[in-house]
N, C-alpha and C positions, 0 to 999 in steps of 0.2 A: 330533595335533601333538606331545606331550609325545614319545612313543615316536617320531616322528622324528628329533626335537633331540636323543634319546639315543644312536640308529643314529648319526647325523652325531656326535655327541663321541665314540664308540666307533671310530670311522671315523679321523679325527681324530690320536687316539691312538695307534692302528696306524701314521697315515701319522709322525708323530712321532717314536716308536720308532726308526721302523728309519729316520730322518735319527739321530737321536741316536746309534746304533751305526754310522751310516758314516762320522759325526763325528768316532766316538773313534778309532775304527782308521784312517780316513784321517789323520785326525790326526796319531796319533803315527809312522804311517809317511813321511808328506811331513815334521812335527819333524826326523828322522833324518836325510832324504836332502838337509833345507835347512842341517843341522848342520854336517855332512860337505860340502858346497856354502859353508860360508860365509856365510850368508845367515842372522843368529841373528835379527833382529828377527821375520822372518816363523817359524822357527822355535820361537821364543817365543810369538806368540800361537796358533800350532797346538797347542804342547800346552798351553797356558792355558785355549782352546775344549775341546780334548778333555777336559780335567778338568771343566770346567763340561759338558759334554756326559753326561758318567758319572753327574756329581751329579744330574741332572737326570732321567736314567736311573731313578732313585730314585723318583720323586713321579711319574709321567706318567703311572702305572694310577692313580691315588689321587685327583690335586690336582681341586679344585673349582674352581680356576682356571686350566683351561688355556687359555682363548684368551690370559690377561695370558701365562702363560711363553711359548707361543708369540711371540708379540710380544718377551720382553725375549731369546729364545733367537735369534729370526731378523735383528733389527736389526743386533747388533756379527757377528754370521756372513757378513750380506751386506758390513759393510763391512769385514771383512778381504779377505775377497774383491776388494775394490775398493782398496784395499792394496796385495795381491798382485798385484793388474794394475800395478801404478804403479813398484814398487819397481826399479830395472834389472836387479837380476839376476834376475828371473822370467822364467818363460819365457812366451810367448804363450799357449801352450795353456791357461794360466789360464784365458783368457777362456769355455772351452767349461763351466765351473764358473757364470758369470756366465750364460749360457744357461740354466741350470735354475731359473734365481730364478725365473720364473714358472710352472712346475710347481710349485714346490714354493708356491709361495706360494697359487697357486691348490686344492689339497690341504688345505693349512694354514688361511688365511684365506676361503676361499671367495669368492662372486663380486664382491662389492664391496671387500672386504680387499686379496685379490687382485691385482685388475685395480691401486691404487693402489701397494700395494710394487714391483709389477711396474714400473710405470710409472716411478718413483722411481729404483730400482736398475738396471734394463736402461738409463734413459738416461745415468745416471751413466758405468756402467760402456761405452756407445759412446763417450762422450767420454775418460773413463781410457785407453782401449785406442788412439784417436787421438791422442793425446795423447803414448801412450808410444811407437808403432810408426808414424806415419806417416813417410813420407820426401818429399823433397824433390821428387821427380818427381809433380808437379800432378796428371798421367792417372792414375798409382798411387795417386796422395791419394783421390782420385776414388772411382778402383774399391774402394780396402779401404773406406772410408767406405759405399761401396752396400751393400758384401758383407757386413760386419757388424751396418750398420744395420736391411739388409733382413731377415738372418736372423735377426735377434733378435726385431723385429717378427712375423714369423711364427712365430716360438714363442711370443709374448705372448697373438696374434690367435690360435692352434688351440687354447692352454691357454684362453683367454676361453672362446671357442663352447662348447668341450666340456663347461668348469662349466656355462653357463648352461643347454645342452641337458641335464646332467645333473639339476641343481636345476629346471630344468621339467618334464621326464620324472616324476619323484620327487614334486613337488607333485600332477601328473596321475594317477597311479596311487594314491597315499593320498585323491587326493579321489575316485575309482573307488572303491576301498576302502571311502571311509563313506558312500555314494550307494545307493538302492534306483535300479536298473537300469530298473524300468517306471516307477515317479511321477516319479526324481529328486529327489526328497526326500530327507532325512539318514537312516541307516538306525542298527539297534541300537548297533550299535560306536561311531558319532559322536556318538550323544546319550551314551554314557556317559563322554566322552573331553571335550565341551563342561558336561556338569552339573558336573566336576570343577574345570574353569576356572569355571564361573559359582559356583558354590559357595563357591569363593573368595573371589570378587570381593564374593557376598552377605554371607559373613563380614567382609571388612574393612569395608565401606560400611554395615554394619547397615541392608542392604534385603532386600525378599522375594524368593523365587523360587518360583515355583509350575508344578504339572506338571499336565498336562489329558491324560486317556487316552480314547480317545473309541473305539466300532465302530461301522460301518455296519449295519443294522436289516436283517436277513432280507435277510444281502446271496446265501447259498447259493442261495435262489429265483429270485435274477437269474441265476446261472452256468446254474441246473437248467434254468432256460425261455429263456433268452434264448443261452448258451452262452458260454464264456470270453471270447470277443473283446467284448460289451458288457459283460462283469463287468473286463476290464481297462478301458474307457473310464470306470466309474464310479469307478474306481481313480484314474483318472489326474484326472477333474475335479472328484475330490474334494481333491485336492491342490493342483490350482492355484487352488479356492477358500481352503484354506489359505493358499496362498503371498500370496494378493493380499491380504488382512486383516494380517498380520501383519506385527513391524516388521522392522528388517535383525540387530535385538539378538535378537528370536526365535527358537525352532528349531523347524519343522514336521518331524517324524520318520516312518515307514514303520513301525510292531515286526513287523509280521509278516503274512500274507493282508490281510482287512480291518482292522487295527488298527491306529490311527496314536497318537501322541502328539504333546502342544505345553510347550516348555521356555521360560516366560516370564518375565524377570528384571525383576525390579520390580515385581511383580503379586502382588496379595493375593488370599488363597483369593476374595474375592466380585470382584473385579475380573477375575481367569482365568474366574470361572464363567461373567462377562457377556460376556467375550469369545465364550467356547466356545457361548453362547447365542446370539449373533449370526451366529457362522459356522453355528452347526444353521437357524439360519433363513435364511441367505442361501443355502445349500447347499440345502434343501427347495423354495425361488423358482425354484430353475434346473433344471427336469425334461430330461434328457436323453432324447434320440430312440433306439428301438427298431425301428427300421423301421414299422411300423402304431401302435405302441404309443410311448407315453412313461414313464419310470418316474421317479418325484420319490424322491427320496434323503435318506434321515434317519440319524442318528444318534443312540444315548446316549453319554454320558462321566460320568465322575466327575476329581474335582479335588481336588487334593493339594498341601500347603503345608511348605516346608524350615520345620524348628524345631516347627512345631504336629504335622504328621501321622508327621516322621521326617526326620533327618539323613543319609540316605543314599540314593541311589539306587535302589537295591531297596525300601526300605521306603517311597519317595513310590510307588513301582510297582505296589506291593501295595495300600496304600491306594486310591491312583485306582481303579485296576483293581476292588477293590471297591465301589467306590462307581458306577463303572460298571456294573457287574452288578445294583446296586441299582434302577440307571435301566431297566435291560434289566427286570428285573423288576416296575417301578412299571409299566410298559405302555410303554417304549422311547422312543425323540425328546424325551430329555429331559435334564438333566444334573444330577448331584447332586452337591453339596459338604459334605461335613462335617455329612450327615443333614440338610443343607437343599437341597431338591426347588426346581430354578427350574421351576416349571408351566407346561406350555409348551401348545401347542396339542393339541389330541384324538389321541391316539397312536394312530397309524396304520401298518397293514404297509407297507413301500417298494413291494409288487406293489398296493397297497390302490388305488392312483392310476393306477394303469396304463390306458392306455385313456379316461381322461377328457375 
């Protein structure tokens, strides 16, 4: 998510930029020709914008605040524009300026921003434009009133769709991105992307957060005898016993073949290990079908606490991961925390039950 919201202000900025340079040079080009025209009011705030436009030019790689300049840059823009519609001696073609408030805004502000400036400025600026050019022939009233209403409307309506299919598309693909493809579960990327926001969240609130790294027991012998397609089913409902235990704040993760982790905010090292104890045991209750055979499915894990085992990501990874080995080693289906062993039932091979 961070590295999204960074793409989009990098994104942003670009679209920024290059208004801010068509600002200035439009600017001071229509300045001139409204000079020479007679027309100083409007040629006054053109090069007033393009000065603020330049200055602006300045701070738009840098400011930490660019949605506010955004906002105090696009407000007095649209309404010279709405101005320049109004003034008599403008010419109509202003209006085709006032057609882009909703690109740009939607560019700038995104889909809720957006769709509101758009809204705001496009209707202002149909009544501006009615206001200044209609004529007294009712049928002509009529028609310019369709012709500019409609069209502006459909620039509103194509600029909407397009963000909103853009910003779905884009949600779709980064949640592809942190997804394991066979569990659907969060995969390496997302958990190191979510421990950084919880981590956070642990430091302000001074609560826990604890990581559970768990493997499947002699899961190689399922693939050897049974062959990939039941080594992916005990993949997959091993997962959705995760998924159904845990809260909506939790994160069940995929790291890699059989190894999964659990990222639980508010959970103290013996509270994750009771958790992780109850999913090894409801997870061993539900034997999955092998064609003739059944195979019950166990796990070890070890369990890891921010502040006690390590401040960072890697270092709760190392710890669990250790400590899982230790369980692997104690005789497996077991889980250990901080060299205390939950004792769990008679550890047994996952092939041990087969056929029972």
């Amino acid at each position: 998510m961070t590295e999204r919201l960074e793409r989009n202000l990098q994104h942003r900025r670009q679209v920024l930029r290059a208004l801010l340079w068509i600002t200035v040079i439009a600017g001071i080009i229509f300045a001139l020709i409204n000079i020479n025209r007679g027309v100083y009011l409007l040629a006054a705030l053109e090069l007033i914008y393009a000065t603020f436009a330049a200055c602006l030019l300045r701070i738009v790689g840098s400011t930490r605040h660019l949605g506010r300049w955004t906002i105090v840059f696009l407000l007095p823009f649209f309404c010279i524009m709405e101005v320049a519609l109004l003034l008599p001696q403008s010419s109509f073609t202003v209006f085709t300026w006032i057609q882009t408030i909703p690109i740009i805004s939607y560019l700038l502000l995104g889909k809720r921003g957006g769709f509101w400036m758009s809204l705001v400025f496009i209707s202002l600026g149909v009544v501006a434009f009615n206001v200044r050019y209609v004529t007294d022939d009712s049928l002509l009233n009529l028609a310019v009133i369709a012709n500019v209403g409609f069209s502006s409307l459909a620039v509103m309506l194509f600029s909407h769709i397009y963000e909103r299919s853009r910003d779905d598309n884009e949600r779709r693909l980064i949640e592809l991105a942190g997804t394991d493809s066979l569990t659907g579960l969060a995969n390496r990327m997302r958990l190191g992307e979510t421990f950084r926001n919880l981590r956070g969240q642990a430091d302000r609130s001074n609560t826990a957060l604890s990581l559970v790294v768990l493997d499947l027991d002699h899961f190689k012998q399922v693939n050897d005898r049974y062959g990939h397609e039941v080594g992916d089913s005990v993949l997959q409902r091993t997962a959705e016993a995760l998924r159904s235990r845990l809260r909506d704040s939790d994160l069940a993760c995929r790291l890699g073949g059989e190894e999964f982790a659990l990222l639980l905010p508010g959970a103290s090292l013996e509270q994750a290990a009771g958790l992780a104890d109850e999913l090894r045991m409801r997870l061993e209750q539900t034997p999955i079908d092998a064609g003739r055979d059944t195979i019950t499915v166990t796990f070890s894990a070890g369990v890891a606490c921010l502040g006690e085992d390590g401040d960072s990501l890697s270092e709760l990874l190392k710890t669990a991961d250790r400590r899982m080995y230790e369980a692997k080693g104690g005789g497996r289906n077991q889980v250990v925390a901080a060299g205390q062993q939950y004792a769990l039932s008679k550890p047994e091979s996952i092939l041990d039950k087969c056929s029972e």
